[in-house]
ZAVOMI-736973 format. One record per atom (N, C-alpha, C): residue number from 1; chain; atom name; x, y, z. Coordinates in steps of 0.001 Angstrom, whole numbers, plus 500000, padded with zeros to 6 digits. Layout:
<NUM; A; CA; <X; Y; Z>>
...
This chain:
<1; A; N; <940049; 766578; 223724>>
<1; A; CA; <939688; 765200; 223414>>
<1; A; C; <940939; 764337; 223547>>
<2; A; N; <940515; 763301; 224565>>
<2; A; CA; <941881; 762460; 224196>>
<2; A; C; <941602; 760943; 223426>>
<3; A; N; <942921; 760168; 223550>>
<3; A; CA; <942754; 758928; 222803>>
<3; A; C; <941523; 757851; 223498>>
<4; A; N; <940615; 757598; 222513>>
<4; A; CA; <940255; 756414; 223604>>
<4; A; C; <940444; 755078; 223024>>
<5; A; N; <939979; 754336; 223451>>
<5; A; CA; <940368; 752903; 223928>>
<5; A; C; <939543; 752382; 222590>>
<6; A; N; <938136; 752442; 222358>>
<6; A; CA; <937262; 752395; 221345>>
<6; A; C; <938303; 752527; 219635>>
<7; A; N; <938789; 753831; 220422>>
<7; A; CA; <939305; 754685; 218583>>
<7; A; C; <940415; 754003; 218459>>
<8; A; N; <941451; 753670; 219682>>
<8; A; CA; <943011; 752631; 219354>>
<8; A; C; <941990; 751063; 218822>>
<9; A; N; <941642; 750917; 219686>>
<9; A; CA; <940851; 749195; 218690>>
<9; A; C; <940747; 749613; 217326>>
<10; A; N; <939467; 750399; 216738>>
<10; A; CA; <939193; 750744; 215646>>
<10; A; C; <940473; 750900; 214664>>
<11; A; N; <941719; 752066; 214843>>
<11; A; CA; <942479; 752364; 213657>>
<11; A; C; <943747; 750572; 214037>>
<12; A; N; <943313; 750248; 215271>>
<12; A; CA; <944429; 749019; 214988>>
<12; A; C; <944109; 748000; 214023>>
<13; A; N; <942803; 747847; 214309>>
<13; A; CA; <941990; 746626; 213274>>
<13; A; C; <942143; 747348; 212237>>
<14; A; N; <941885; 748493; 211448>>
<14; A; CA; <941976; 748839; 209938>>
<14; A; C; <943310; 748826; 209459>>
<15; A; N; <943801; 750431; 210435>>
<15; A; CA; <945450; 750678; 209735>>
<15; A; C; <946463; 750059; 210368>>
<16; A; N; <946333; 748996; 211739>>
<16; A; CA; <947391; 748375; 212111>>
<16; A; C; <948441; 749399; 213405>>
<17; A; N; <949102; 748084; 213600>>
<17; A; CA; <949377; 748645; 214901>>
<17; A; C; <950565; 749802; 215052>>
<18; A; N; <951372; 749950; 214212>>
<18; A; CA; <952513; 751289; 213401>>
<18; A; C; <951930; 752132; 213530>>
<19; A; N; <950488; 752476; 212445>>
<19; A; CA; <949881; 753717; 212406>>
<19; A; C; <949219; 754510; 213572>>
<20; A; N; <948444; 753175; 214870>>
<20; A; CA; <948239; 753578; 215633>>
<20; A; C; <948989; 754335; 217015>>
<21; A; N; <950379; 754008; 217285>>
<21; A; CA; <950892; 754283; 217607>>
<21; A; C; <951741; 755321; 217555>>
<22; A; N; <951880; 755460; 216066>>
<22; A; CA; <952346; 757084; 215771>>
<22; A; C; <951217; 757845; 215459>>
<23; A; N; <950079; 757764; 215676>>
<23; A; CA; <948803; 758713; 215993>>
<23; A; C; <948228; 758755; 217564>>
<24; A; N; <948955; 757591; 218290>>
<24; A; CA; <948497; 757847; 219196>>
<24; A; C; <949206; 758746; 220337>>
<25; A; N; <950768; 759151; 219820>>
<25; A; CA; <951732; 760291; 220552>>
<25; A; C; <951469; 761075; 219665>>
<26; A; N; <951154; 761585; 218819>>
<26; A; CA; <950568; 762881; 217926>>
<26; A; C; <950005; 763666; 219505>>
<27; A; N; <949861; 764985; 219084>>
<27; A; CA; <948970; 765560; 219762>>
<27; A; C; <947894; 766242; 218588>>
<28; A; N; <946187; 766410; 219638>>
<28; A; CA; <945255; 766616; 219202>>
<28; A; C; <944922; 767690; 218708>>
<29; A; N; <944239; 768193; 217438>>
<29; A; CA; <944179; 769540; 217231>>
<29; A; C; <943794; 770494; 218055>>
<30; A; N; <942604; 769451; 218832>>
<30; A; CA; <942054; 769898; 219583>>
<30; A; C; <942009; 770094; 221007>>
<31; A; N; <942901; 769259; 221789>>
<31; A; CA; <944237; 770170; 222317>>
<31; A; C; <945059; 771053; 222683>>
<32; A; N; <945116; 771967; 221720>>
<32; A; CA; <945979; 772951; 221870>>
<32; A; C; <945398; 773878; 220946>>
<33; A; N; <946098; 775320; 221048>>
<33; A; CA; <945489; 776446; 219763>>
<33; A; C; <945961; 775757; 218422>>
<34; A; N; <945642; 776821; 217741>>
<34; A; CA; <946368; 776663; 216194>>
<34; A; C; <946965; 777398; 215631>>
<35; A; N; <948334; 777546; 215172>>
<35; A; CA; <949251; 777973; 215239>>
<35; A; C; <949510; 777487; 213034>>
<36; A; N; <950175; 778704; 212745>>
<36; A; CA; <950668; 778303; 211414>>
<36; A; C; <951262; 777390; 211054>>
<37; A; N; <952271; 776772; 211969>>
<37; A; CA; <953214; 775752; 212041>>
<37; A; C; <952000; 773980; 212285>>
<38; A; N; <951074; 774252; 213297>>
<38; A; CA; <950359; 773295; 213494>>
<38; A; C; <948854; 773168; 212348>>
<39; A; N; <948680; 774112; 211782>>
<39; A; CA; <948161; 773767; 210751>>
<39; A; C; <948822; 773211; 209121>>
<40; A; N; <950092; 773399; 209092>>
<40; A; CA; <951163; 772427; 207905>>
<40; A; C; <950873; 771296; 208483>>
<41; A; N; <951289; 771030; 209613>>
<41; A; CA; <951513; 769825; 209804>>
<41; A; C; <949790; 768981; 209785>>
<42; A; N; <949080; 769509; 210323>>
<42; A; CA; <948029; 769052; 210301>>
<42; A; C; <947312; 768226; 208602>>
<43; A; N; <947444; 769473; 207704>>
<43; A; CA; <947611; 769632; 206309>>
<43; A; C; <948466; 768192; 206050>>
<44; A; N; <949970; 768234; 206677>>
<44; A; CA; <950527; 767230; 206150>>
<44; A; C; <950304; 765502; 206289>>
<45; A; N; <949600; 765642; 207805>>
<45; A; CA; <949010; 764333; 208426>>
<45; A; C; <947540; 764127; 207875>>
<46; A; N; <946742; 764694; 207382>>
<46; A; CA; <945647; 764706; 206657>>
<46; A; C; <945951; 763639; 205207>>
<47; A; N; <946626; 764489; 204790>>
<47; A; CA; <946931; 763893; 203376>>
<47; A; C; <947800; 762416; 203550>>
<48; A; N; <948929; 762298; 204765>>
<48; A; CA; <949175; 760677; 204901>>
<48; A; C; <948240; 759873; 205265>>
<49; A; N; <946958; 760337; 206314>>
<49; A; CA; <945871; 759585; 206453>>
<49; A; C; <945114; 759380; 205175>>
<50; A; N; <944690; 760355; 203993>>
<50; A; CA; <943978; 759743; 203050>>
<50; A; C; <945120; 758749; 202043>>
<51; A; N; <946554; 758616; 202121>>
<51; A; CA; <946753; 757846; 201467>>
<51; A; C; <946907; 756564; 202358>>
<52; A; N; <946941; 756385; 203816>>
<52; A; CA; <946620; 755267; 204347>>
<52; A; C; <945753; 754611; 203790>>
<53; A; N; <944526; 755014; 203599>>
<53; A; CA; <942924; 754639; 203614>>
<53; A; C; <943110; 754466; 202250>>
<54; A; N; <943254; 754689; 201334>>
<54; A; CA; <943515; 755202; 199465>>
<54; A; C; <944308; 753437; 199124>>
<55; A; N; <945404; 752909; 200324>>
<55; A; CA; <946581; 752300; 199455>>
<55; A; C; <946137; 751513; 199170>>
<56; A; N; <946839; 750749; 197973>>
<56; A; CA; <946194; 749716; 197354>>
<56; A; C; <944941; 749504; 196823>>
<57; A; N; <944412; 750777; 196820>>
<57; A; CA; <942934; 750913; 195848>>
<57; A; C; <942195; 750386; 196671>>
<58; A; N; <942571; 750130; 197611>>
<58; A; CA; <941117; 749592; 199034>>
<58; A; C; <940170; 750892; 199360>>
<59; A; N; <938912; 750536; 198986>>
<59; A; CA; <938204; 751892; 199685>>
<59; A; C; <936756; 751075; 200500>>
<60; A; N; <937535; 750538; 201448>>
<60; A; CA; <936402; 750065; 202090>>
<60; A; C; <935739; 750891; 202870>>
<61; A; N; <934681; 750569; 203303>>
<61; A; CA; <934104; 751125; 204348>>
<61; A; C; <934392; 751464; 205936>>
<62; A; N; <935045; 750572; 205991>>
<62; A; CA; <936102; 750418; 207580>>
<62; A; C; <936700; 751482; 207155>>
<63; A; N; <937602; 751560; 206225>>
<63; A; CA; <938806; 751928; 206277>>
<63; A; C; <938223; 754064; 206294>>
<64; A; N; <936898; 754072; 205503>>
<64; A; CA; <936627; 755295; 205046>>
<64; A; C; <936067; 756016; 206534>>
<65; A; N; <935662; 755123; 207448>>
<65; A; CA; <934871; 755463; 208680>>
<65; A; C; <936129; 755980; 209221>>
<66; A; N; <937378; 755099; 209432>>
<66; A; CA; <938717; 755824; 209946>>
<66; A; C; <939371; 757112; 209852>>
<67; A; N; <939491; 756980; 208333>>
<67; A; CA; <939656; 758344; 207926>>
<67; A; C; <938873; 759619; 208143>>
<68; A; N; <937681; 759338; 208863>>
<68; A; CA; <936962; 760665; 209176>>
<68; A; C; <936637; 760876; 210458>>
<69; A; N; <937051; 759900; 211124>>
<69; A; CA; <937079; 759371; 212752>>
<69; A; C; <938803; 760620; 212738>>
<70; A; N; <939529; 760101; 212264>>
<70; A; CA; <941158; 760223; 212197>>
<70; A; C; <941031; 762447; 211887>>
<71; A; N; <940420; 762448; 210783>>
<71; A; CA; <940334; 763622; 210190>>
<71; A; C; <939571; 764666; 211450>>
<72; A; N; <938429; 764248; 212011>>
<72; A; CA; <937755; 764941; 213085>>
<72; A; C; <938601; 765254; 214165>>
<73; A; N; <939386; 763839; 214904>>
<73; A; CA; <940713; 763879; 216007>>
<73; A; C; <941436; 764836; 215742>>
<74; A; N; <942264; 764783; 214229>>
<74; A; CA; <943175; 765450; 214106>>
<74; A; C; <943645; 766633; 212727>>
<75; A; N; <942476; 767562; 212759>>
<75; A; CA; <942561; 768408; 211608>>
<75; A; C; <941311; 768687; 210814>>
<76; A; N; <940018; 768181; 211443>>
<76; A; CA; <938476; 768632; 210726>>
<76; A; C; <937733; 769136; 212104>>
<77; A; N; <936514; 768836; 212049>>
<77; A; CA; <935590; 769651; 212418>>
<77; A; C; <935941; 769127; 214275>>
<78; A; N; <935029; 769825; 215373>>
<78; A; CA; <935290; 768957; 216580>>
<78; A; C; <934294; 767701; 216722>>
<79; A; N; <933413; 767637; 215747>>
<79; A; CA; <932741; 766582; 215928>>
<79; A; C; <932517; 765977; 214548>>
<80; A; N; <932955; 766768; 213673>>
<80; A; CA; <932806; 766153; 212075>>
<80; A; C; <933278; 764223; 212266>>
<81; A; N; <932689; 763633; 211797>>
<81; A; CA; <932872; 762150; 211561>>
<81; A; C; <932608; 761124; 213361>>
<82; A; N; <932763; 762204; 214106>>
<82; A; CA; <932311; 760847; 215311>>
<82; A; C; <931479; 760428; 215270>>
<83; A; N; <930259; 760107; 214567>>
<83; A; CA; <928981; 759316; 214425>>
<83; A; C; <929792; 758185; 213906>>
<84; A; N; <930682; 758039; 212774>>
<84; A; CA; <931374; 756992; 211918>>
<84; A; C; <931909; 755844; 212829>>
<85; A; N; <931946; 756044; 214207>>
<85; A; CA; <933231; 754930; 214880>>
<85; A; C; <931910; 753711; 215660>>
């Protein structure tokens, strides 16, 4: 799966244009195998995405569709949350 054009609009309008950009040179879980080393990190980018979505006590709906759009891309299911975008 690669980046598309749809999903950079989407996390630019929620999380802005920083976040998108350092998710958008990430590579995909899905991508490549999985490796012990790429599941920490995965683990570790999971948990900065839910405090993206979390900050400031915002739990909008935009923001919750991202996070599972974001979570499916990079560290959940291969299709878990793409209905959300």
């Amino acid at each position: 799966m690669s980046w598309f054009e749809m999903d950079a609009a989407l996390f630019t309008a929620v999380l802005g244009h920083d976040v998108v950009h350092h998710l958008a040179t990430m590579p995909s879980h899905l991508d490549e195998p999985e490796t012990a080393s790429a599941s920490s990190s995965s683990a570790e980018l999971q948990a900065r995405l839910h405090d993206l979505v979390e900050q400031k006590g915002e739990r909008s709906m935009a923001r919750k569709r991202v996070l599972l759009r974001l979570h499916a891309l990079y560290g959940g299911g291969d299709d878990e949350g793409a209905g959300y975008t």
